[in-house]
C-alpha positions in Angstrom: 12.3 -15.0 -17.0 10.3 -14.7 -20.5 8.8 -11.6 -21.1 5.9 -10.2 -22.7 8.1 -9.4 -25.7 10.0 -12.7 -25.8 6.7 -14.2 -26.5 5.1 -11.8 -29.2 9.1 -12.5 -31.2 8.5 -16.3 -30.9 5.0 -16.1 -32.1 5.7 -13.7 -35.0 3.1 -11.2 -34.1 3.1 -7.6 -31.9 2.9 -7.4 -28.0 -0.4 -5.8 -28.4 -2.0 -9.1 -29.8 0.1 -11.1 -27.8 -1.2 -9.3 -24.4 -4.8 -9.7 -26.0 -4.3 -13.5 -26.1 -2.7 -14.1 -22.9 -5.3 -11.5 -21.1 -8.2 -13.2 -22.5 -9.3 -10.2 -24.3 -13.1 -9.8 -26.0 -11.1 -8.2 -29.4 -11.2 -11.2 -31.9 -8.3 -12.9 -33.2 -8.1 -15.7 -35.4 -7.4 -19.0 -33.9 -4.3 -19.2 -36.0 -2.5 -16.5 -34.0 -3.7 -17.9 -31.0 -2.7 -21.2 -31.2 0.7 -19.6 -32.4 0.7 -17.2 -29.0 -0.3 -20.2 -26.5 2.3 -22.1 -28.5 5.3 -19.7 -27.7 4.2 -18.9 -23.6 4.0 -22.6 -23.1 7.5 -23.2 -24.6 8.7 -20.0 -22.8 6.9 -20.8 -19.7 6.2 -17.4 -19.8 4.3 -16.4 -16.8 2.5 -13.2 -16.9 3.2 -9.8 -14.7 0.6 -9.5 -11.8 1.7 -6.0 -11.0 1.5 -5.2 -14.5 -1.7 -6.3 -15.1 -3.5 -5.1 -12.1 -2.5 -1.8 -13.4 -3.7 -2.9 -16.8 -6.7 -4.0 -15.2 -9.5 -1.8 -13.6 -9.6 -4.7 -11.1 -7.3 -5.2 -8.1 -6.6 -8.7 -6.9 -4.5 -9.4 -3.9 -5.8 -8.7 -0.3 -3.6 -7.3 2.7 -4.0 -8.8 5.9 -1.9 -7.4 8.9 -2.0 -9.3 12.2 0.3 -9.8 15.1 1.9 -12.8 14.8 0.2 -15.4 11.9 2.3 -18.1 14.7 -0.3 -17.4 17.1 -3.5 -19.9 17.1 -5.6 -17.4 17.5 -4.6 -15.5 14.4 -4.0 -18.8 12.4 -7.5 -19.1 13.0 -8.7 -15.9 12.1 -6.2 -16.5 8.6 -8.0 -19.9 7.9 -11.2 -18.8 7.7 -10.0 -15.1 5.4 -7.9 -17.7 3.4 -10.9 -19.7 2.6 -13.3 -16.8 1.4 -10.5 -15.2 -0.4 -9.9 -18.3 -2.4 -13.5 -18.8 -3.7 -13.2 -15.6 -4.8 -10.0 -16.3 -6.8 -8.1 -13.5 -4.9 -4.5 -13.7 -3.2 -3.6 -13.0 0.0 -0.6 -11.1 1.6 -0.2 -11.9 5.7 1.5 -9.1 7.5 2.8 -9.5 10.9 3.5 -6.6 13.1 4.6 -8.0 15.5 2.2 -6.0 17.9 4.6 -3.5 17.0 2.2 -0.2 15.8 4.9 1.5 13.6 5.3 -1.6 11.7 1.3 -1.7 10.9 2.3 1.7 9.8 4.5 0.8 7.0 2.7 -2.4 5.9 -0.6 0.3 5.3 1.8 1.8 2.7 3.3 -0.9 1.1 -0.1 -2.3 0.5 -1.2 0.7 -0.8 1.8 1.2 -3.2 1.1 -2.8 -3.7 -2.2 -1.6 -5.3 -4.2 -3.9 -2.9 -7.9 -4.2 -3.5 -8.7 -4.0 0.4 -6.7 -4.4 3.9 -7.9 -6.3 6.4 -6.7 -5.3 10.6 -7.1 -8.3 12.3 -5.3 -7.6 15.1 -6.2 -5.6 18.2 -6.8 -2.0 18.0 -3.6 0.0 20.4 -4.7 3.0 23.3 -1.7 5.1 21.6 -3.6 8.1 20.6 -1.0 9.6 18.2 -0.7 5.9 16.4 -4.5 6.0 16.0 -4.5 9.2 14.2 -1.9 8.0 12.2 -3.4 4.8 11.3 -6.4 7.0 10.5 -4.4 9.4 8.3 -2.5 6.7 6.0 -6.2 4.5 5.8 -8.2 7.7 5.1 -5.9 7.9 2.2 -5.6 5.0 0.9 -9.7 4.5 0.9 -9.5 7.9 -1.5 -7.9 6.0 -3.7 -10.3 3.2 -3.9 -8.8 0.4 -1.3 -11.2 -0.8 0.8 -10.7 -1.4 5.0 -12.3 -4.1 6.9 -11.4 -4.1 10.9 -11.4 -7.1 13.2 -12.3 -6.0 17.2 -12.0 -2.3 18.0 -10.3 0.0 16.3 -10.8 4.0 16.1 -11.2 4.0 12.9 -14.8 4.4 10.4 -14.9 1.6 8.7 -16.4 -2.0 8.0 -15.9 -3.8 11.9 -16.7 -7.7 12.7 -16.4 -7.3 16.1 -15.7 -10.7 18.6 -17.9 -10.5 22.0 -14.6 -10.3 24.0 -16.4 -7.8 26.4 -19.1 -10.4 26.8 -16.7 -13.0 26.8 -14.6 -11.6 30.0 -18.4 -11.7 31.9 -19.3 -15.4 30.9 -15.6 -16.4 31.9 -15.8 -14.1 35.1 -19.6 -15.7 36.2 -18.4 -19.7 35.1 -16.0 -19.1 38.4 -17.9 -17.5 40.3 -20.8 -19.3 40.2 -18.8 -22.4 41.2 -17.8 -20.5 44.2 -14.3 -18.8 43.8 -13.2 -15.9 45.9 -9.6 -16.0 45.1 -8.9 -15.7 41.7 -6.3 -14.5 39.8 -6.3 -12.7 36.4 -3.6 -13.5 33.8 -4.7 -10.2 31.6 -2.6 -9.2 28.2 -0.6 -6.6 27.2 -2.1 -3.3 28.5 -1.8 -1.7 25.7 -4.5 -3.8 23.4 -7.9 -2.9 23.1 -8.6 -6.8 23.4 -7.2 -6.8 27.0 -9.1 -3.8 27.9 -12.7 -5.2 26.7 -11.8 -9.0 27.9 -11.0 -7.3 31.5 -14.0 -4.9 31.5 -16.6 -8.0 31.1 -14.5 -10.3 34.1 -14.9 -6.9 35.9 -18.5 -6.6 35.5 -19.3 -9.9 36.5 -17.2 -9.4 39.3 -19.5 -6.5 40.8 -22.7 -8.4 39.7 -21.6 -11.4 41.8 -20.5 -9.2 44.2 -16.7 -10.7 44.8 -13.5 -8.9 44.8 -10.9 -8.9 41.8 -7.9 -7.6 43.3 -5.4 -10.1 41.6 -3.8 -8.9 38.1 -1.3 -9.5 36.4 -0.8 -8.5 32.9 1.4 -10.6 30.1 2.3 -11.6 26.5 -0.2 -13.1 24.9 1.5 -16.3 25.0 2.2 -19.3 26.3 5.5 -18.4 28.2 4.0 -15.6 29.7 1.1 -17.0 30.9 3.6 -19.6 33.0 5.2 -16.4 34.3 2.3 -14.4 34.9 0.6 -17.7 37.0 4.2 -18.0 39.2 3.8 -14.7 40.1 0.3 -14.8 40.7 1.0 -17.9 43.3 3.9 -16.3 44.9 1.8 -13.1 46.0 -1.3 -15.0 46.9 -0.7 -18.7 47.8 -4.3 -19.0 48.3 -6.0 -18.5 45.4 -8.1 -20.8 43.7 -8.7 -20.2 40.6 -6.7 -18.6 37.7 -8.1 -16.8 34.6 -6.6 -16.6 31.6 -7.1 -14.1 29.3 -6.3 -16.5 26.2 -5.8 -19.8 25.6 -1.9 -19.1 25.0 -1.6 -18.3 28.2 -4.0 -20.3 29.8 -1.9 -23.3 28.6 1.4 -21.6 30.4 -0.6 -21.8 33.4 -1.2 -25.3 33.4 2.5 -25.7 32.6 3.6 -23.6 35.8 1.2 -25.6 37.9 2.1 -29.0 36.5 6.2 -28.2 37.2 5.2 -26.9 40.8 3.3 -30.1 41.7 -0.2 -28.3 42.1 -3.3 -30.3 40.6 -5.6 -28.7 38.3 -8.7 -28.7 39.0 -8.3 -30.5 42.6 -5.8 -27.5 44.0 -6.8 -24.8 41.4 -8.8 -24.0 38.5 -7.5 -22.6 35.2 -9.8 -21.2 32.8 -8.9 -19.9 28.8 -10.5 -17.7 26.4 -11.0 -18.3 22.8 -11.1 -22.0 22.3 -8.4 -22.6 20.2 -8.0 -26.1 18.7 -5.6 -27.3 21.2 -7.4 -26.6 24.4 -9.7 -30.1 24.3 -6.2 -31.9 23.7 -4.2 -30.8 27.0 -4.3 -32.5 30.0 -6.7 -31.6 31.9 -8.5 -30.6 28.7 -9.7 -26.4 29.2 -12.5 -24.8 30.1 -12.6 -21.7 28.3 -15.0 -19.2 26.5 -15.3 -20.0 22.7 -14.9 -17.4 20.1 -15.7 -18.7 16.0 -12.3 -17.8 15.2 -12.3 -18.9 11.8 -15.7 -17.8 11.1 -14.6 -14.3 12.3 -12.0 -14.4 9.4 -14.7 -15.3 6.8 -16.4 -12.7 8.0 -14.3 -10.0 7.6 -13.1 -11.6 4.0 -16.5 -11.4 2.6 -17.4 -7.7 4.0 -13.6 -6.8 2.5 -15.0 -7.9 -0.9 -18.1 -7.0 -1.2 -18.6 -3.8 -3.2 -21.9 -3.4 -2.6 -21.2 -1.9 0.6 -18.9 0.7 -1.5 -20.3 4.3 -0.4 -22.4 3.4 2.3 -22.3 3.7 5.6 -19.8 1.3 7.6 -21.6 -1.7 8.5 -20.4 -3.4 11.8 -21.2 -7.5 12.2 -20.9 -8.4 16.2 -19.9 -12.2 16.4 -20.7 -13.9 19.7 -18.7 -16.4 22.3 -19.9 -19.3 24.5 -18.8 -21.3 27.5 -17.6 -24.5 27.1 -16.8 -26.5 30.2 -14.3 -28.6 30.2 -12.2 -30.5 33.1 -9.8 -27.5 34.4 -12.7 -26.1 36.3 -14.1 -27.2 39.9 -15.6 -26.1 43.1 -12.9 -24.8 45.1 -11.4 -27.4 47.1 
């Protein structure tokens, strides 16, 4: 690859002017040295340092995002709507995935740090691990002292700039859609207990549980996938034959569900209901097509994008943007038979 130097030798003039040229610097130069500079990067195809010129630069450029898994819809949602802001803007992005593992958020922090990244992004769920949080906390603290900005997506213990997705609210409007069509016996296909997300998504089904005064005995807790949702149902069925509806606390493994029900010969919404949350893309395309509780996914992302670069909140007090959800009914959902 053609360096910075290879490019001042072909032109006939120093690296200093030559970095002037290329960087589009206010110093004048005569034309006839630019021409000559332009001249030697095209037949070079010289392509300039971004590391180097960041530092160069008072400006940082590229944007960390860490998330679970980019594979999941919901997060390739969330990605499509940061992507879009952050290429307005002219700025690059870097996807992290952790994997939902919490010491791997860990070391993507400092490697976006020692990447000189203008701002991170979290758009995963917050973890209850105490001793991660603190360390999370630490390793953000320090990075924000040295000028990075942090934008959070849901809950996470940590002072910052938050867009937060009405998951609690969500679990209540998912929780009343069944009950008010008259289901008992419902099961709950809940996430990993160790996510934030789950926890808030459960509290609202909870809630409306008391207010409509109905039991919600039923739990079972998976991946947030669609592999685990089939599991999570089969078990669900096996313990309690009876039930009549089945709530899902994503799309992912809402989908499973209907999978698992198909392959055991039990008709959705006839025999049982099946309900999602979030809305991804594919829930009006499978059969029957979901009912489940919208979240704007991709807007969320924008969201958090546009607070990540917007420097006017620099040195103020964290602002915190609450994003809310909606039913939509769709053809999973009945009466109980």
């Amino acid at each position: 690859m053609a360096t910075l130097a290879d490019v001042a030798r072909r032109a006939g003039v120093s690296q200093a002017t030559a970095s002037r040229i290329i960087n589009g610097s206010a110093k004048p130069v005569t034309e006839r040295l630019r021409v000559r500079v332009l001249a030697a990067v095209e037949e070079l195809q010289y392509v300039p340092n971004a590391h180097a010129q960041s530092l160069a630069r008072s400006q940082r450029s590229a944007i960390g995002v860490i998330v679970h898994d980019v594979s999941d819809p919901y997060f390739a949602e969330i990605t499509r709507g940061l992507q879009r802001v952050a290429t307005e803007h002219g700025r690059l992005v870097i996807i992290c995935n952790s994997y939902r593992h919490p010491e791997r958020e860990l070391e993507y922090v400092e490697l976006l740090r020692a990447q000189q990244a203008a701002a991170i992004i979290l758009a995963g769920s917050g973890y209850h691990d105490a001793q991660f949080t603190r360390s999370l906390n630490s390793k953000l603290q320090v990075y924000e002292r040295t000028g990075g900005r942090v934008t959070v997506i849901g809950r996470h213990q940590h002072a910052s700039d938050a867009v937060m997705p009405a998951n609690e609210s969500g679990g209540y409007l998912l929780g009343a859609e069944l009950f008010r069509l008259g289901h008992r016996e419902i099961g709950v296909i809940a996430g990993p207990r160790l996510l934030t997300t789950t926890t808030d998504r459960l509290a609202g089904l909870r809630r409306a549980a008391r207010d409509y005064s109905r039991p919600l005995r039923h739990v079972a807790y998976a991946d947030f996938d669609r592999d685990g949702g089939a599991a999570a149902a089969a078990s669900l069925l096996a313990q309690r034959p009876q039930l009549t509806a089945i709530a899902a606390l994503n799309d992912s493994m809402a989908i499973g569900a209907l999978a698992y029900l198909r392959s055991a010969k039990i008709e959705v919404p006839a025999q049982i209901s099946v309900i999602g949350f979030d809305d991804m893309p594919i829930a009006r395309d499978v059969t029957p097509a979901l009912t489940t509780v919208r979240l704007p996914l991709a807007e969320i992302g924008a969201r958090a994008m546009t607070m990540a670069l917007d420097d006017s909140l620099r040195d103020r007090p964290p602002r915190i943007e609450e994003i809310g959800c909606e039913i939509v009914r769709r053809e999973s959902t009945a009466p109980p038979p």
